[in-house]
N, C-alpha and C positions, 0 to 999 in steps of 0.2 A: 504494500500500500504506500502512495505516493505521501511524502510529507506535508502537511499545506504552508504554505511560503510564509516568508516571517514577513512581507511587506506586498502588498498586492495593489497596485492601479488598475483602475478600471476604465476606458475613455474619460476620462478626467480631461476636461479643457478651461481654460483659465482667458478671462479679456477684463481688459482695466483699458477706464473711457474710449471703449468703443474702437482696441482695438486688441483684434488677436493675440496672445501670448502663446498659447497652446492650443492644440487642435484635436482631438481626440485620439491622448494617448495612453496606452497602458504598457503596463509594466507587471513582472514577479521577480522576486528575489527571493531563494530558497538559503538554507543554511547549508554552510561552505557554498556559496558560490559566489564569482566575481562576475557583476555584471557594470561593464563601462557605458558611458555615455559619453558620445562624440558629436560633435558638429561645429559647424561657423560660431562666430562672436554674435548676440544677438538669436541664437537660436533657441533659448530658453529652456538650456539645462538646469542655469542654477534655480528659473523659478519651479522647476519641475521638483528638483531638490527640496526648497523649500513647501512645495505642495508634501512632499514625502514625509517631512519631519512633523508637520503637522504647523508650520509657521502661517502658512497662507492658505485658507478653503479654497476648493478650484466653483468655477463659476459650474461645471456640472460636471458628473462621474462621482467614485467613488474611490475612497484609500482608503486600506483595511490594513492592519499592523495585528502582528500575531498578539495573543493575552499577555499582558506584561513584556512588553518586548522592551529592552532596554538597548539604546542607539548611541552610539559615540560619533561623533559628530566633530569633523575635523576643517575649518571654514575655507575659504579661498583667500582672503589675506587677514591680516593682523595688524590692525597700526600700535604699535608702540612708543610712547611719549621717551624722546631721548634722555629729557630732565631728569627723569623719576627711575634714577636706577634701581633694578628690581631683580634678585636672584631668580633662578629659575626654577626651584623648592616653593619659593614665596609664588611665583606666578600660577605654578601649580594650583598651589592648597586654595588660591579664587575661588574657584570651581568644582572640589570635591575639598572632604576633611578626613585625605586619604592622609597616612602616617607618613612619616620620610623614609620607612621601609618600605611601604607600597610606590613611593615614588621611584625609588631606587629600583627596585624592579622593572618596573614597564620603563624608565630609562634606559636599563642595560638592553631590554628587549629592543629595542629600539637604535639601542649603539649610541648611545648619549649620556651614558653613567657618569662621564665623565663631567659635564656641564651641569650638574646640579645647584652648584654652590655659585656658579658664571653669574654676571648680570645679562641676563634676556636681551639686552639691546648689545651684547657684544658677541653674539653667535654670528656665524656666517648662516646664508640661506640654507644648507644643508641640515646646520646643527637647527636650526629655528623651525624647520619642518618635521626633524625628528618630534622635538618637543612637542608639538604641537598632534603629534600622531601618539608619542605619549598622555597628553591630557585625555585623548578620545579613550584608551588605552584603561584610563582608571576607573571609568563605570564600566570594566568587564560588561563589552557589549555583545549581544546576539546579533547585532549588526554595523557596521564601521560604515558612517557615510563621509565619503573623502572630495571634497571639492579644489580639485585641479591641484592636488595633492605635492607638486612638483614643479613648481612657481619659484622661480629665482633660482632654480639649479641647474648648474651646468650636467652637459649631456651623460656623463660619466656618474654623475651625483644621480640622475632623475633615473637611470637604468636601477642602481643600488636602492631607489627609494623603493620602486617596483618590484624588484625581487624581495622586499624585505615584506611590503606590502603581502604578498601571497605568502610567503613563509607564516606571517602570522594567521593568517586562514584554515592553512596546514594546520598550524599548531594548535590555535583556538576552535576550530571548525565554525567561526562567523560568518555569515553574510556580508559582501563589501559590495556597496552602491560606489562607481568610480564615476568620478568627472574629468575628461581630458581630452585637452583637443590633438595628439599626438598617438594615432590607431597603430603604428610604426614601433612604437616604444612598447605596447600592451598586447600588440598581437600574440603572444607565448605566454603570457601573463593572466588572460580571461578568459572565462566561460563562455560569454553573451556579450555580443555588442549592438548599441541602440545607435541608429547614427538617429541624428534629431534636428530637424528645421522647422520648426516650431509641430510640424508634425510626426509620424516613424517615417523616415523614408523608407527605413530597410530594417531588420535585425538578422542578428546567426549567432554562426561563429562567425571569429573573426576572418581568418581566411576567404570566406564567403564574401561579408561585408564587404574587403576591399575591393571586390571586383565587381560588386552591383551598379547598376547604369546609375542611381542616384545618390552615391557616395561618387564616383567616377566625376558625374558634374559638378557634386558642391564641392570637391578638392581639385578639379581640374586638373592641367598638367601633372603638379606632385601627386596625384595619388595611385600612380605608378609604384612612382619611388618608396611611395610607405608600404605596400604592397610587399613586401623582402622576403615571405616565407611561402614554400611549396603550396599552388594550390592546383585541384584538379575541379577540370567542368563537369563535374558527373550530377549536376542539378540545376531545376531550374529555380524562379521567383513565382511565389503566386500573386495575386493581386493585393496584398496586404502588406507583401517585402518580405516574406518569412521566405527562405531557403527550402526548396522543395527536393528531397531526396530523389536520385533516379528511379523511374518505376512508377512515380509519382506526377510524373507530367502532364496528365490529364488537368489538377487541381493548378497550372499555373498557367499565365498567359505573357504573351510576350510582348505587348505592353501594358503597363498597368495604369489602372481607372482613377478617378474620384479625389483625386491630388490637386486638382486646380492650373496643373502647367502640364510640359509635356514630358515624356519622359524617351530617351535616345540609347537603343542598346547600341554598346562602340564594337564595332569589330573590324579586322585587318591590320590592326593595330600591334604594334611591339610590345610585347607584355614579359617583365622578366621576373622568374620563377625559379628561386631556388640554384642560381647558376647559368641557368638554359632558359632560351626563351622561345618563344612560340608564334608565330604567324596570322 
């Protein structure tokens, strides 16, 4: 018997004066799995986000969070006042009246044991995103919601933050909502990926995703280049964007409806795979 998911959208769409934010979208996230959210600037992840946490009602549909669910919640930035030096123990304990052995933990987890006692405004971006994955860290969540998780780090750092991300999935077996506009960096890293323009364009896996006609348009030229891992055409899309296994072809069409624009499958095009490329 299947688990029922610790967070569930249902066409939930959201409009503030009168104009579109969201368009009837849904979503599940089960425990242990990573599900990322990609798209353009202005495509309304982070309100989707906060539709999830329960910050904002959507204007119709429905969010349902499993009984007691408890969410660690990691934001997309931080302003920190320079004046007000502030250890990173102290910035902690704001937000939980976790002990300085509970910090010390979810720090080391995190590779930041070391910056406990640091003032917060002298981390580099890497160490300041750890912390900040540590605070989510101390309500022991059944769910991590991570917004653009990897803001201010270099390439090297944002690889390291993503591997560490799943390690704790591994280890915790939580549910991770990701926000990120780089599919390139998570493709090896996630379960499901939501590409999103204020509506689904597409979901899968990620393999999949990258080579759908409307992930293809909204990244244009690069989304070749994010594209880096082995993929095979043995499926098609059905009219919703969900990836339709071979065998299954009947339930898909080859162009899809009800989207408002057009949608253009690309072929004859140089696609590279894994080493090898394709015709």
């Amino acid at each position: 018997m299947t688990a029922p998911p610790l967070l569930e959208a249902r066409n939930i769409s959201l409009t503030r004066d009168g104009r579109t934010i969201l368009d009837t979208v849904s979503l599940s996230i089960g425990r242990g799995e990573i599900v990322t959210l990609i798209g353009p600037n202005g495509a309304g992840k982070t309100s989707l986000v906060k539709l999830c946490l329960g910050l904002v009602k959507p204007t119709d549909g429905t969010v349902t969070r499993a009984p007691g669910l408890k969410i660690g919640y990691m934001p997309q930035r931080l302003a920190v006042d320079v004046t007000l030096p502030m250890p990173v123990s102290r910035f902690l304990s704001l937000w939980s009246r976790a002990r300085r052995a509970d910090m010390q933990v979810v720090l080391a987890e995190v590779g930041a044991a070391h910056a406990i006692d640091r003032a917060i405004q002298t981390l580099s971006g890497g160490e300041l995103q750890r912390v900040l994955l540590a605070r989510a860290l101390l309500r022991q969540p059944d769910l991590l919601v991570l917004d653009e998780p990897v803001q201010a780090v270099d390439v090297h750092g944002q690889i390291e933050l993503f591997e560490l991300i799943g390690s704790i999935r591994n280890r915790r077996g939580c549910g991770v909502l990701l926000v990120s506009h780089d599919l390139h960096l998570v493709m090896a890293r996630t379960d499901t990926v939501i590409c999103l323009n204020r509506h689904v364009c597409c979901h899968g896996k990620p393999e999949d995703v990258s080579r759908h006609p409307e992930y293809v348009a909204l990244f244009g030229r690069h989304a070749d280049a994010l594209a880096i891992y082995h993929h095979s055409h043995d499926h098609s899309h059905a009219d919703d964007g969900c990836v339709v296994p071979a065998g299954h072809e009947h339930t898909a069409h080859s162009e899809h409806q009800g989207c408002g624009h057009d949608h253009h499958h690309l072929h004859g095009h140089d696609q590279a795979h894994g080493g090898h490329r394709h015709g």
